[in-house]
C-alpha positions in Angstrom: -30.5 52.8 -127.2 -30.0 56.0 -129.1 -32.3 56.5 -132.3 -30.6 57.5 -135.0 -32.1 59.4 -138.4 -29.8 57.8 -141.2 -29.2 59.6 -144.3 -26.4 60.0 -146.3 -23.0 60.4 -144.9 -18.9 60.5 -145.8 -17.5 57.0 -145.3 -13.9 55.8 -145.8 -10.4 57.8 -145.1 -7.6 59.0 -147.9 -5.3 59.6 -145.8 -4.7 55.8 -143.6 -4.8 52.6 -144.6 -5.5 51.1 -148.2 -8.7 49.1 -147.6 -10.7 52.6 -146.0 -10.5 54.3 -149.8 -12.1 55.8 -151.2 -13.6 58.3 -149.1 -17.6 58.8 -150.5 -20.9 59.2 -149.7 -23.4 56.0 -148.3 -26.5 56.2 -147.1 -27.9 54.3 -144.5 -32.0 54.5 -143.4 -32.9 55.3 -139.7 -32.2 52.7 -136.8 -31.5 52.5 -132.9 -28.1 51.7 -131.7 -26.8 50.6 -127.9 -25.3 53.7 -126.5 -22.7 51.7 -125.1 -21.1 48.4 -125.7 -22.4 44.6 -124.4 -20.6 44.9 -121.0 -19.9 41.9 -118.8 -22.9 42.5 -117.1 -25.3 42.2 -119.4 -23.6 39.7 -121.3 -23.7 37.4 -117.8 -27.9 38.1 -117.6 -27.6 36.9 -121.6 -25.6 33.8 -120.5 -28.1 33.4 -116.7 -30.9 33.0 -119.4 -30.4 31.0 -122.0 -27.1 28.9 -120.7 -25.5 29.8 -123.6 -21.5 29.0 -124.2 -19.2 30.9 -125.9 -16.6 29.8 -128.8 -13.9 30.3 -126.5 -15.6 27.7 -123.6 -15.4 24.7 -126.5 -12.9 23.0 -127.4 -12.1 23.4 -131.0 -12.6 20.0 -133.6 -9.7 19.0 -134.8 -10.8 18.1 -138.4 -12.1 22.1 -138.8 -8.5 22.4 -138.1 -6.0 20.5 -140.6 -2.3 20.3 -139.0 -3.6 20.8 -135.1 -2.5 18.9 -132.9 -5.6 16.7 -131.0 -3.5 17.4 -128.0 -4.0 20.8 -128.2 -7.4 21.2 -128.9 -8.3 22.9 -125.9 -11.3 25.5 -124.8 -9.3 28.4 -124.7 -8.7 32.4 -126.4 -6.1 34.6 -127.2 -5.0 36.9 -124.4 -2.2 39.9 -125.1 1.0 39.9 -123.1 2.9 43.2 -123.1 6.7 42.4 -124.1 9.6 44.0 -122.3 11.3 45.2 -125.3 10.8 46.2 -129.2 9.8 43.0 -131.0 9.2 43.2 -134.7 5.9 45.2 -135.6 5.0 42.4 -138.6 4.7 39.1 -136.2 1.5 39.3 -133.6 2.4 36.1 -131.9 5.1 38.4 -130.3 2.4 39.7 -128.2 -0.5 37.7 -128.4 -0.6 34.1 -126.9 -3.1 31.2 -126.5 -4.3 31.2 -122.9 -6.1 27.7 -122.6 -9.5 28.4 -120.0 -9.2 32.1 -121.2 -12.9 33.5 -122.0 -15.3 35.7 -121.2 -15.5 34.9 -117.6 -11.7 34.6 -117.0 -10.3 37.5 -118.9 -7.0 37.2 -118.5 -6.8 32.9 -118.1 -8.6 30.8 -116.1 -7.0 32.3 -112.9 -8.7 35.6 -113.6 -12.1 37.4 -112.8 -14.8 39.2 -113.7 -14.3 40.9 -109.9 -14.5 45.0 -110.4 -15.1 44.4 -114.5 -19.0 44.2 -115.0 -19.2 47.8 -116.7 -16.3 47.0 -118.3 -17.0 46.2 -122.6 -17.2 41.8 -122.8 -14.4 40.4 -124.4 -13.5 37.1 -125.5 -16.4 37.4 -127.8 -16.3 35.2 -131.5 -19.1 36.0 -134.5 -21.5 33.4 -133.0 -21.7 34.8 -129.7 -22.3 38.2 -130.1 -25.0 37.5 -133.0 -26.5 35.0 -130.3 -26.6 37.7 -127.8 -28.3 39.8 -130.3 -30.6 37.8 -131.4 -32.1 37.0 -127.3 -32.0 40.6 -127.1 -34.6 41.3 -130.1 -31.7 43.0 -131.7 -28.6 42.6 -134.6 -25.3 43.1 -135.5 -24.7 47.0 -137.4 -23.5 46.5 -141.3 -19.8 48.3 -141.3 -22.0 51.7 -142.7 -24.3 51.6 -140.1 -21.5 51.0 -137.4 -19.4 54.2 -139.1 -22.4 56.3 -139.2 -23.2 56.0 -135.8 -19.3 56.2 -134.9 -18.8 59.7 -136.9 -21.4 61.0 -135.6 -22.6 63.3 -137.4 -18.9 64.5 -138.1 -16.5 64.3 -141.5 -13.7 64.6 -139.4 -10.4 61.9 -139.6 -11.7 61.3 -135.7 -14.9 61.3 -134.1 -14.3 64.4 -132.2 -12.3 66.2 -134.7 -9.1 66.0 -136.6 -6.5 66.1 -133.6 -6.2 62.7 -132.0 -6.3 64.2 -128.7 -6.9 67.9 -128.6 -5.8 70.4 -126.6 -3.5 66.8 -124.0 -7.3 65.8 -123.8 -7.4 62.4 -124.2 -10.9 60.8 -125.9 -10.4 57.6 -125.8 -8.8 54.3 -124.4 -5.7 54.0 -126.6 -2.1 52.7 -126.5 0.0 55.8 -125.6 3.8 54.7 -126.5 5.6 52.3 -128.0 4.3 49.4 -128.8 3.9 47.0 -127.7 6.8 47.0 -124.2 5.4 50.6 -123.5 2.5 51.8 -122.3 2.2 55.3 -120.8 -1.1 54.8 -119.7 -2.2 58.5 -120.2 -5.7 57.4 -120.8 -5.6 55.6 -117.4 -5.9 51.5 -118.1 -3.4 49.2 -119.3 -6.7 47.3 -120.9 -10.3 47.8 -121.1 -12.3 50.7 -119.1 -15.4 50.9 -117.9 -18.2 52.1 -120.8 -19.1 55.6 -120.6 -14.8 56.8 -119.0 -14.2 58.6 -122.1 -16.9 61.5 -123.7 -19.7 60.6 -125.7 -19.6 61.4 -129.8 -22.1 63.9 -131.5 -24.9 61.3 -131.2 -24.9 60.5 -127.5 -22.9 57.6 -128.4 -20.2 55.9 -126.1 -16.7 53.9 -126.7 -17.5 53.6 -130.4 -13.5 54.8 -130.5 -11.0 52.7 -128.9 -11.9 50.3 -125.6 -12.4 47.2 -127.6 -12.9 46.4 -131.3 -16.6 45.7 -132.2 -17.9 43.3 -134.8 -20.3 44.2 -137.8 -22.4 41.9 -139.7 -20.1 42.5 -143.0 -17.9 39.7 -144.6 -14.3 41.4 -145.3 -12.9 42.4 -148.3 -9.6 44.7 -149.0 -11.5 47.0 -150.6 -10.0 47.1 -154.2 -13.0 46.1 -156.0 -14.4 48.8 -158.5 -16.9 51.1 -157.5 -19.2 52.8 -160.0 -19.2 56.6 -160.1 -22.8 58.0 -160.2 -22.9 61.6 -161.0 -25.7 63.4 -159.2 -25.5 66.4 -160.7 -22.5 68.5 -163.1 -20.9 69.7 -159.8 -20.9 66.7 -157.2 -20.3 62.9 -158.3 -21.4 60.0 -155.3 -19.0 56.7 -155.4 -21.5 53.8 -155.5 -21.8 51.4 -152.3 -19.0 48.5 -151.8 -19.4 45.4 -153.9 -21.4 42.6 -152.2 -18.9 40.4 -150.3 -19.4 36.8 -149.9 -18.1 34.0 -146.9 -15.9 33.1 -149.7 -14.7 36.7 -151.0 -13.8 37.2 -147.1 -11.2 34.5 -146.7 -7.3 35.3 -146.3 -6.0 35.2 -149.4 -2.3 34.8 -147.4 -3.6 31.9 -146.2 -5.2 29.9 -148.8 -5.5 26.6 -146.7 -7.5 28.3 -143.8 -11.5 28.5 -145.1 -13.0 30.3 -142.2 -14.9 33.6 -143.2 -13.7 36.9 -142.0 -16.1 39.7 -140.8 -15.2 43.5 -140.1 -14.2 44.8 -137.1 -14.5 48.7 -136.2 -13.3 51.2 -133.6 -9.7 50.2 -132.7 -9.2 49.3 -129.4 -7.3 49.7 -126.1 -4.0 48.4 -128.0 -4.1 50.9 -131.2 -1.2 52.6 -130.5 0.1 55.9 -132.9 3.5 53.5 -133.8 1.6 50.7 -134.6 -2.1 50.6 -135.3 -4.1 54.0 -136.2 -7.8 52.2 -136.4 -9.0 54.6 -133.6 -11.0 56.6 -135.7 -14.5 55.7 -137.9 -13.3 54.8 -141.1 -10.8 52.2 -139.2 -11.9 48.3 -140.1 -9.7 45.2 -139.8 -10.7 41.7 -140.6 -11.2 38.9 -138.3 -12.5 35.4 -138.6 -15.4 34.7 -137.5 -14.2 31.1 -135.0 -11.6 34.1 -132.8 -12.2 35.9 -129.7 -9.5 38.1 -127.8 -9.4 40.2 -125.1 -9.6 43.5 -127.1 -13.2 42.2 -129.4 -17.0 43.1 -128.1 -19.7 44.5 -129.7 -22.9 46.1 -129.7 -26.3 45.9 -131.6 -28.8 48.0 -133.5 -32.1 47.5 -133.8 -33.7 48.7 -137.7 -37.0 50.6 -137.5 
C-alpha cells in the first residue's frame, strides 16, 4: 500500500459527461491505498481462506427477480463478446451476454482459466465480494473522492498523466483503440485485461487506477444534479460544497422503476472504454452499477483510513 497525505483536491470534469460537473474542490484526510488492483492471485489466497463464494457462483432467487424465468436462474456473469460489425452504440446486450458458469475462476465461461492470469486485475467481482475481500484483509472499499484523489494524483489534469490521452503515440493505459465495439487495434497490446503494473504508475506510485478494469467505491450512485452549496472562502476563490448524501434508495435506476437493487460508483474506465464510445478513462470518470452484477471488465481495490 502507498500512503497517501489527503488534503484538498479538484474533483469532477466540465468538459465530459453530465454527472462529473461541476468541477470543485473536496477534501479528503490521509489514508493508504493498494498500489495495485485485487489480482486473481490474491483474490484465490482470500477465497483458500475463508471458502468464500462469489455472487456470480450462486444461483440467483427468483422472487429477488420478478419476470425471470426459474429456468434460468443459473450461477452465471456477464462476459463481453466483440461483434463483427457496427451495432447501435445505445443497446449493450449487443456486446455483452450472460455466460452461465462464468466467474472469477472461469473468466471467459466455464470452459476458461485462470492459466497465465494470476497478476492479471480479478474480475467477475459484485459489491459483496469485493467488500468481503476487504473486510478479511483488515481493509475497505475508497468513497468515489478518495478513489479520484488517489487516481489524479496529485494532478488537475483531464487525465492522470496530463491532458493528451496518449502523448507523444505513448500509450498509458489498457484502453479500446478503434471502433467499438467490432474493432480493436490493440495498440495497448491486450484484447482484455493486463497484467497490474503493464502500464506506468500515476504521480503517487499508483498503478491501473486508469483503464484495465472498472473498480468499485463504497458510494451509492446518483446523476449528480442535486444542488451544491457555494461556500466562499475568501472575495477571490469560492469552494463548491461536497455531493449531497446519497441513499440505497436515491441510487436506483430511475429508467427502471421496477428493478429495486442499489447502484454503487464505479471508477477508472476499463479495458473496453473506447474514444467512440466510452471516455471514462480519466479520474473524474464514474458510472453506476448495481450492486448484485459482476463482469469481466469490474475489480477493485481497498484503502485502509489512518
Amino acid at each position: 500500500m502507498i500512503l497517501l497525505p489527503g488534503g484538498d483536491f479538484v474533483m469532477g470534469s466540465d468538459n465530459f459527461y453530465p454527472d462529473e460537473v461541476p468541477r470543485r474542490v473536496e477534501s479528503v484526510v490521509a489514508f493508504a491505498i493498494d498500489r495495485v488492483p485485487v489480482t486473481n492471485a490474491s483474490f484465490a489466497a482470500f477465497v483458500d481462506a475463508t471458502g468464500y463464494i462469489t455472487e456470480a457462483e450462486i444461483p440467483p432467487d427468483p422472487l429477488d427477480y420478478p419476470g425471470l424465468n426459474p429456468a434460468e436462474a443459473v450461477a452465471g456473469s456477464l462476459v463481453f463478446t466483440r461483434t463483427t460489425t457496427p451495432v447501435p452504440l445505445d443497446d449493450a446486450s449487443q456486446w455483452w451476454r450472460f455466460e452461465a458458469g462464468a466467474d472469477w475462476r472461469h473468466p471467459l465461461g466455464p470452459e476458461s482459466s485462470l492459466e497465465g492470469l494470476g497478476d492479471h486485475p480479478v474480475v467477475h467481482i459484485a459489491y459483496r465480494d469485493a467488500e468481503a475481500y476487504a473486510t478479511w484483509a483488515g481493509k475497505a472499499l475508497p468513497t468515489e473522492a478518495e478513489w479520484e484523489f488517489a487516481a489524479r494524483g496529485g494532478s488537475t489534469t483531464e487525465y492522470a498523466w496530463g491532458d493528451e490521452l496518449n502523448p507523444g503515440g505513448a500509450m498509458m493505459a489498457n484502453y479500446w483503440q478503434g471502433m467499438f465495439p467490432f474493432a480493436n487495434q490493440m495498440l495497448d497490446g491486450w484484447e482484455r485485461t493486463s497484467p497490474v503494473q503493464t502500464f506506468p504508475a500515476n504521480g503517487y506510485g499508483l498503478y491501473d487506477m486508469i483503464g484495465n478494469v472498472w473498480e468499485w467505491t463504497s458510494d451509492w450512485y446518483s446523476a449528480g444534479t442535486e444542488r451544491r452549496v457555494a461556500k466562499r472562502r475568501s472575495c477571490c476563490s469560492v469552494r463548491i460544497g461536497p455531493r449531497a448524501s446519497v441513499s440505497r434508495a436515491g441510487s436506483l435506476d430511475p429508467e427502471l422503476p421496477n428493478v429495486r437493487i442499489g447502484r454503487k460508483v464505479v471508477k477508472g474506465g476499463s479495458h473496453l472504454c473506447a474514444p467512440s464510445y466510452c471516455q471514462r478513462y480519466r479520474p473524474a470518470a464514474r458510472h453506476p452499477q448495481m450492486i448484485d452484477s459482476s463482469t469481466g471488465h469490474i475489480g477493485f481495490r481497498c484503502i485502509r483510513r489512518l
